[in-house]
C-alpha positions, 0 to 999 in steps of 0.5 A: 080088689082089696083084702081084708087084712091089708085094708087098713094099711091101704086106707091109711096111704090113700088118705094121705094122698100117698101112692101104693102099689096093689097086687091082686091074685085074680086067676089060680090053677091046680096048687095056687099057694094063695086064693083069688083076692089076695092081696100083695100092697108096696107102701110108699115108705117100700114097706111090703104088705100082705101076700100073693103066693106065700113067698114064691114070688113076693120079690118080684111082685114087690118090683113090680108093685115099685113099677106100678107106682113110678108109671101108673100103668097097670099090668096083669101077669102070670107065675107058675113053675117049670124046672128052669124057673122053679127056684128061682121066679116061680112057684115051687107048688106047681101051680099057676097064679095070674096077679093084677099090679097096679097104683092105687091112690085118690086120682086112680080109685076115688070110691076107695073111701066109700069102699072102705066105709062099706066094709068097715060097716059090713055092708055089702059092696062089690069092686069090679076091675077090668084086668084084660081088655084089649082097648083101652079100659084095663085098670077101670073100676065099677063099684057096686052096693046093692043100690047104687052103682058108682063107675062105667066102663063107658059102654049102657049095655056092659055096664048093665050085664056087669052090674047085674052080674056082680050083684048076683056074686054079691049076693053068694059072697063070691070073688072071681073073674068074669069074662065078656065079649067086647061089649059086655057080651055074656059068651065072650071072652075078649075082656076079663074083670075080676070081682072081689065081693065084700058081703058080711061074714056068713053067718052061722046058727048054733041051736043048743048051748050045752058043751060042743057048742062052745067048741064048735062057736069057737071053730066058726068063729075061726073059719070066718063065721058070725056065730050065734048060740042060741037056747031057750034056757036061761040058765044054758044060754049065757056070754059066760059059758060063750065068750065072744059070740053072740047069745041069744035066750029065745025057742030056736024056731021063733029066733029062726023066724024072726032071722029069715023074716027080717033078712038077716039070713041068707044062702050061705047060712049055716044051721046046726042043731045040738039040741037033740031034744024033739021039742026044740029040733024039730020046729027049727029044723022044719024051717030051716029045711024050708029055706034054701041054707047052705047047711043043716045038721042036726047031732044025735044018734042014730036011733035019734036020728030015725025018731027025727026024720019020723017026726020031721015026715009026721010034721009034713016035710017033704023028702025033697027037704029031708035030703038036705039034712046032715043028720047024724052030723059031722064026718067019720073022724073018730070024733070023740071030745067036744073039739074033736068034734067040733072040727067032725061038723065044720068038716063036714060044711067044708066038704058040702060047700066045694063038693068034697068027699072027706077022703084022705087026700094020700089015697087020691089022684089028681088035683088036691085042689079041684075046686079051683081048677073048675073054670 
C-alpha cells in the first residue's frame, strides 16, 4: 500500500533501517476527498508526507502514525462527518474514508525493496494487506508479480484464492479491498485485505501526428497515460512537433499489430484514431475493434463518420465491434481549438471508464461520486 508519490521518501527510511509511520485510505463513501491507495507516511525525523483526506484529517493521522511507530501495531480506522465533529475530527466533504496506520520497516515489510524495484522498473506487482481479521493476521502482507508469490497469510486455501484474485486486479490496474471468509472463503466477509495493484502506466494510442494530437499527447500524458503518436509520414511524425512522447513512423495498423503481438497492449489501452484518412483508419481501427480495448475513437465528421462505418462493414466487421466505436469522438462540449478538444476526447474515456453520462453535475441528484459509492 504504497503510493507513488511518496515512494521515494519511504524507500530512502526503510533502507536505512528507519521506522516510518504509513497511513493508507483502503475504503471510501460518497464525497471521500481522496481515493483508496493514498497515502499519508510520519517520518522518522516526524516529517509528514503525503495525504489521506486533503487536510481533513491529516493531524490526527499524523498522531496516529506517531503511535504506529512507538507500538508497532496496526490498526484500521474510520473518518467521516456529523455536525459534532465536522470542524473539528472529521470530513467536512461529507464523505467517509477508512485509513489503515501501521509501522513499516525491513522487520515488518522485507519485500518492500523488491516492491520498489518492481515499480521503479515498471513491472507489475500487487501488495495485498490484511486490514481486518479477527485472528491474528491483521498487518500481513502477500506480495504478488505475475510469476512469483513472496508471503502467506498461513492458510494453502487463502493463499491460493488470494493469490489468484490479485492477479486478476493486477491484470485491470485495480486497487481496492477484497473480502473473505475465514479461510479465504470467497462469500465471506470476516477478513478484509486491501490490495494496492502497481501495473505499468496505461498506455494510450495516438494514430495521426497532425495538431490535435499534440494537445491531446499532452492530456494524457497529464491524466497518467503512456502516450505514443504514431504516422506513416516522416515529415508529420517527429519528437520536435511531440516532446516528450514517444514517436513512432510506422502505418498505424502494422504499429498495431506488432503492439498486440508482443503484448505490450492491454484491456485498459486507449486507441484513438485522428487521421480521418480511410486508408489509415480503417486497417487500425478493424483491429483495434478486434481486441478487447478500453476505448476506440476515431475524429471526423459525420459524414466521415457514415463513409467510415460503410467501410468498416464492407471490410467484414461485425456490428457487435462496431458498437464500440466513439465515432464522431469526444463529448459535446463545444470544443473548438486542438486543446479544447483535446479535453472533448479524454472527456469522453473519463465517462466510458466509470459509466459517466457527461452531464453537468448542478443538473444531477445524488452522489457526485457514484463510482465510489458501488460496493
Amino acid at each position: 500500500m504504497i503510493v507513488r508519490d511518496v515512494l521515494t521518501d519511504l524507500a530512502r527510511w526503510w533502507r536505512a533501517d528507519r521506522p516510518v509511520g504509513m497511513a493508507t485510505v483502503v475504503g471510501t463513501w460518497k464525497s471521500a476527498p481522496r481515493p483508496p491507495g493514498a497515502t499519508m507516511l510520519v517520518g522518522p525525523d516526524q516529517t509528514a508526507v503525503g495525504s489521506v483526506s486533503g487536510g481533513c484529517v491529516e493531524a490526527a493521522v499524523y498522531e496516529l502514525g506517531l503511535g504506529a511507530i512507538e507500538s508497532g501495531e496496526p490498526q484500521l480506522v474510520r473518518y467521516g462527518v456529523s455536525d459534532d465533529d465536522a470542524f473539528s475530527v472529521g470530513l467536512t466533504c461529507g464523505g467517509i474514508i477508512d485509513i489503515f496506520v501501521e509501522r513499516v520497516d525491513p522487520v515488518s515489510f522485507p519485500q518492500l525493496g523488491s516492491v520498489v524495484s518492481a515499480i521503479e522498473a515498471e513491472s507489475p506487482v500487487a501488495v495485498a494487506t490484511v486490514i481486518r481479521d479477527p485472528g491474528d493476521r491483521l498487518g500481513r502482507r502477500v506480495v504478488v508479480w505475475p510469476d512469483r508469490v513472496d508471503g502467506s497469510l498461513g492458510s494453502a486455501h487463502f493463499d491460493a484464492a488470494l493469490v489468484e484474485d490479485v492477479r486478476g486486479m493486477l491484470a485491470s490496474g485495480l486497487t481496492g479491498p477484497l473480502h473473505y471468509g475465514p479461510d479465504g472463503e470467497r462469500l465471506g466477509d470476516d477478513v478484509a485485505v486491501f490490495v494496492a495493484s502497481y501495473a505499468p502506466p496505461p498506455r494510450m494510442l495516438v494514430f495521426g501526428a497532425i495538431d490535435f494530437a499534440s494537445a491531446l499527447a499532452r492530456q494524457g500524458t497529464f491524466l497518467g497515460y503512456r502516450v505514443t503518436v504514431c504516422d506513416a509520414r516522416p515529415v508529420f511524425a517527429t519528437s520536435r512537433r511531440f516532446p516528450g512522447v514517444e514517436v513512432v513512423v510506422d502505418w498505424p495498423h502494422r504499429y498495431l499489430a506488432g503492439e498486440i503481438e508482443a503484448g505490450r497492449v492491454d484491456g485498459r489501452t486507449v486507441v484513438c484514431v485522428l487521421t480521418h484518412d480511410p486508408k489509415f483508419d480503417l486497417p487500425v481501427l478493424k483491429l483495434a475493434l478486434d481486441r478487447e480495448f478500453a476505448y476506440v475513437g476515431a475524429m471526423g465528421s459525420r459524414r466521415t463518420h457514415d463513409d467510415r462505418v460503410a467501410g468498416l462493414v464492407e471490410a467484414g466487421v461485425p456490428e457487435a465491434q462496431l458498437k464500440k466505436l466513439h465515432s464522431p469522438i469526444g463529448l459535446a462540449l463545444g470544443a473548438r481549438t486542438p486543446e479544447e478538444t483535446a479535453v472533448s476526447i479524454t472527456a469522453e474515456i473519463i465517462a466510458d471508464r466509470w459509466g459517466g453520462g457527461g452531464q453537468k453535475l448542478s443538473t444531477l441528484d445524488g452522489s457526485i461520486h457514484e463510482h465510489l459509492d458501488r460496493r
